[in-house]
C-alpha positions in Angstrom: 6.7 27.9 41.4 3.5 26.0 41.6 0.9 27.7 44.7 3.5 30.8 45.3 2.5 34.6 45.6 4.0 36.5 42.9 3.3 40.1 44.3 4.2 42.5 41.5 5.0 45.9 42.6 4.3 49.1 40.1 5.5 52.9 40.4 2.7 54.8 39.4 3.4 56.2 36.3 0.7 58.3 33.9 0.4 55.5 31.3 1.1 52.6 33.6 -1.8 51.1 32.0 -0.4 50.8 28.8 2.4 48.1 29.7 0.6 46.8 32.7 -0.3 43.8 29.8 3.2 43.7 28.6 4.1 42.8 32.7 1.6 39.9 32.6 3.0 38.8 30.0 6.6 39.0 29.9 6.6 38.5 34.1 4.8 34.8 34.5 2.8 33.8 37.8 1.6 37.8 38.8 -1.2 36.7 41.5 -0.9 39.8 43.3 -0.4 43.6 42.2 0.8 46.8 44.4 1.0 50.2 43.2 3.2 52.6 45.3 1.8 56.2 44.5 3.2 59.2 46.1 0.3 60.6 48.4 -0.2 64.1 46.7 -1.2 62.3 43.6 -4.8 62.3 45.4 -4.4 66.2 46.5 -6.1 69.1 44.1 -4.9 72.6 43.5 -6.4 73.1 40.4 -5.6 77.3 40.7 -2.2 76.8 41.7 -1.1 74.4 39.9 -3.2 73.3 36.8 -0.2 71.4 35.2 0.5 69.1 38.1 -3.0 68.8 38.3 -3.6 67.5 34.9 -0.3 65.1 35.5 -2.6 63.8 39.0 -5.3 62.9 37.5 -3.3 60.9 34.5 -1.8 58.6 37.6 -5.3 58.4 39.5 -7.0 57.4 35.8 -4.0 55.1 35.1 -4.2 53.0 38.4 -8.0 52.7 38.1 -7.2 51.3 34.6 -4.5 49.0 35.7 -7.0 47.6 38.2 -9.6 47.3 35.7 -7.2 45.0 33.8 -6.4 43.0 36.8 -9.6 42.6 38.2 -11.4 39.9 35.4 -8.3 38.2 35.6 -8.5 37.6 39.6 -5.4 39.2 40.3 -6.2 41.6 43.1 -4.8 44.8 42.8 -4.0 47.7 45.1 -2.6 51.2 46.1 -0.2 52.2 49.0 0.6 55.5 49.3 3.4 57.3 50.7 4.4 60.3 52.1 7.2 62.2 51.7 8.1 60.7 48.3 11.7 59.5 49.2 14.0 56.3 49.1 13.0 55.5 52.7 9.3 56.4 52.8 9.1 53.7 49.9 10.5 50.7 52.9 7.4 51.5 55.0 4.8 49.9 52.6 7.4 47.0 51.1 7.8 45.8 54.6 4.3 45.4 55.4 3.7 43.7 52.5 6.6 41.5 53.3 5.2 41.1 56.7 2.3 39.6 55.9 3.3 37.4 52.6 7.0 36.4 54.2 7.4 33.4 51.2 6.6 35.4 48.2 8.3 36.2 45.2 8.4 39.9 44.3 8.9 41.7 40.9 9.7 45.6 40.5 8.4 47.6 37.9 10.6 50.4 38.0 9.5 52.1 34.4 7.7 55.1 35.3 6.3 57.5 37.9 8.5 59.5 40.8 12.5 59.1 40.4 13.2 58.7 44.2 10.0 56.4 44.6 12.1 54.0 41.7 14.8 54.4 43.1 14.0 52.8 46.5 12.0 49.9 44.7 15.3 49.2 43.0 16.7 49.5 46.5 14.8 47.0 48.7 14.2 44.6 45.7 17.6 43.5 46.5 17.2 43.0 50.2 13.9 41.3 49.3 15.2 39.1 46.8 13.3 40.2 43.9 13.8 41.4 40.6 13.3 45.0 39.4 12.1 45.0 36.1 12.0 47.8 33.0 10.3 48.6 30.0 12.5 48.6 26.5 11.6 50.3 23.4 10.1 47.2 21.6 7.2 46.9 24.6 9.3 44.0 26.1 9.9 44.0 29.8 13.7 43.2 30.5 15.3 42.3 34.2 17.9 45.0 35.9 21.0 42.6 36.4 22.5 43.2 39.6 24.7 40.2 41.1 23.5 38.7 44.2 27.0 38.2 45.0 30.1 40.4 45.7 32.7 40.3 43.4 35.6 39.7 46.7 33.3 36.2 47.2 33.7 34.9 43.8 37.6 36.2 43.8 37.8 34.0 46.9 37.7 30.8 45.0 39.8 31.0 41.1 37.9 28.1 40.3 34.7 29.7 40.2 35.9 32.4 37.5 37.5 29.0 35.2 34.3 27.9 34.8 32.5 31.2 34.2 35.5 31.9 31.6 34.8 28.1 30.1 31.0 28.8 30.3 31.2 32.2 28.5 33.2 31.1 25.6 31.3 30.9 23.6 27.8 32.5 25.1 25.2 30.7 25.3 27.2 27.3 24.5 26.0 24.2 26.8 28.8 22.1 28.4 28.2 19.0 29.3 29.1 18.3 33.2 31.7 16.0 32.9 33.6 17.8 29.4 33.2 21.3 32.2 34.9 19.2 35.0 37.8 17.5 33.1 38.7 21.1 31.2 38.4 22.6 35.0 40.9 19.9 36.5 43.6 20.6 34.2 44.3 24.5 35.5 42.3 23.7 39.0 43.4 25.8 41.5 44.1 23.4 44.9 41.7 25.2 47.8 40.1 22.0 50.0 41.9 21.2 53.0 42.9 17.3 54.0 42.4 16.4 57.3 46.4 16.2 57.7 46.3 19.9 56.9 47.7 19.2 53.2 45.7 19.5 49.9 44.2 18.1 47.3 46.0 18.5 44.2 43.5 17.1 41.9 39.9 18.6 41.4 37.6 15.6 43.2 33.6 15.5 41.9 32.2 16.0 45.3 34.1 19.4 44.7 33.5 20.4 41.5 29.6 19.8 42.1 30.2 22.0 45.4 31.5 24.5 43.1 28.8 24.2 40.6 26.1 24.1 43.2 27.4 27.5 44.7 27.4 29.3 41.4 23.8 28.0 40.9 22.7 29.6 43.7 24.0 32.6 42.9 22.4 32.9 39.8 25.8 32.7 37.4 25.2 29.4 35.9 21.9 26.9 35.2 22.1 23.6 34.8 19.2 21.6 33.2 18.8 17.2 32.3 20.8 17.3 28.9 17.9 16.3 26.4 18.2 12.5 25.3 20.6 11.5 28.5 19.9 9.4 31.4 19.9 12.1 33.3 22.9 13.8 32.5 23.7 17.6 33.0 24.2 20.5 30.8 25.7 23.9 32.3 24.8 27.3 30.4 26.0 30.7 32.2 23.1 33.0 32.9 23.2 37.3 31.5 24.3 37.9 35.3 26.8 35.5 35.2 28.2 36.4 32.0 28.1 40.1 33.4 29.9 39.4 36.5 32.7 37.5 34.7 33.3 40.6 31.8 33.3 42.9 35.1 35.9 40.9 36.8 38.0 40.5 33.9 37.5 44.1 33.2 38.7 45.1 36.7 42.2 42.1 36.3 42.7 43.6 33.1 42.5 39.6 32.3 42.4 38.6 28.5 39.7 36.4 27.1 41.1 32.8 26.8 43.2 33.5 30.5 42.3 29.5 31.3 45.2 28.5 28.5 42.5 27.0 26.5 42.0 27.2 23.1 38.1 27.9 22.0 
């Protein structure tokens, strides 16, 4: 999104340093950067506690690091600290910073530091619309899937699940819109109301591309200009989509294939 804020939000770990690149690179359009550090990270008992002391100045080092790294790159970078560290102390900071940057996007990296203070980033970045974000093994940051829709809405409609079935079979196939639609009409499920109080028995277009659109927005299914057309579409279901559908098939103990159709 060309001109947006991308605010990415860190848990301050001991080596966050270390795979604050792999962020930049694997999590496009970072403009701004917020590390949420617990506030007795700055406190030192040396004689009381010369472990955790050792383990307080790693995080202090690392974040100075990580906005060493950010700083030639004009990405400006800072700290906000909280006290105690729980799930709930973590909203105080996140909804400032939402406050004052209301049409950003937001990115979570939830790889290191304090369990609870992950925990709550994981929490709010689904009331805030953003994605949380980990580190694998092979230094490649991956996306938490979490659906950004209940299951009960998508069970509302069976026509939404024939397409995820059609789209998923198999992954990573791209239908084009009008082979998706005429598979969909022959097991369409009647829902839209005539004005007579009656249905329609045949799946109509303006339909189908409501049904389509709605998925979209939920983030089940992308659709992109099929190369070489005059503008025609191509439909792909998205990791979240294609984890929503095996969940709700898991749950209906419904077998692969339940659309009658032969893949």
């Amino acid at each position: 999104m060309d001109g947006q804020e991308h605010i990415h939000i860190i848990s301050a770990g001991g080596t966050i340093q270390t795979i604050y690149p792999a962020a930049l690179r694997d999590i496009p359009g970072i403009t701004h950067t917020v590390i949420i550090v617990k506030e007795d990270v700055y406190v030192n008992k040396p004689r009381s506690d010369p472990e955790g002391q050792v383990a307080r100045e790693a995080v202090r080092d690392a974040i100075e690091k990580v906005k060493a790294i950010a700083r030639p790159l004009g990405i400006p970078c800072t700290t906000a600290r909280i006290s105690p560290d729980t799930i709930e102390s973590v909203r105080t900071p996140l909804l400032a910073i939402l406050h004052d940057h209301p049409d950003a996007r937001f990115s979570f990296d939830i790889t290191q530091g304090n369990r609870l203070i992950c925990l709550g980033l994981l929490a709010i970045s689904f009331w805030m619309e953003g994605d949380a974000y980990y580190l694998t093994p092979h230094i490649r940051f991956r996306k938490v899937l979490v659906p950004k829709v209940p299951s009960r809405d998508i069970l509302a409609n069976q026509n939404y699940l024939t397409i995820l079935e059609l789209l998923s079979m198999p992954v990573g196939k791209g239908w084009l819109r009008e082979t998706l639609f005429n598979e969909v009409k022959e097991v369409y499920h009647p829902i839209r109301k005539r004005g007579d109080g009656g249905v329609h028995r045949e799946l109509q277009q303006a339909t189908f591309s409501r049904f389509l659109s709605t998925l979209e927005t939920w983030g089940l299914i992308r659709g992109e200009i099929n190369p070489g057309s005059t503008g025609e579409k191509i439909y792909r279901i998205t990791p979240e989509g294609e984890m929503v559908f095996r969940i709700i098939s898991a749950r209906q103990k419904t077998p692969a294939g339940s659309t009658g159709k032969n893949f």
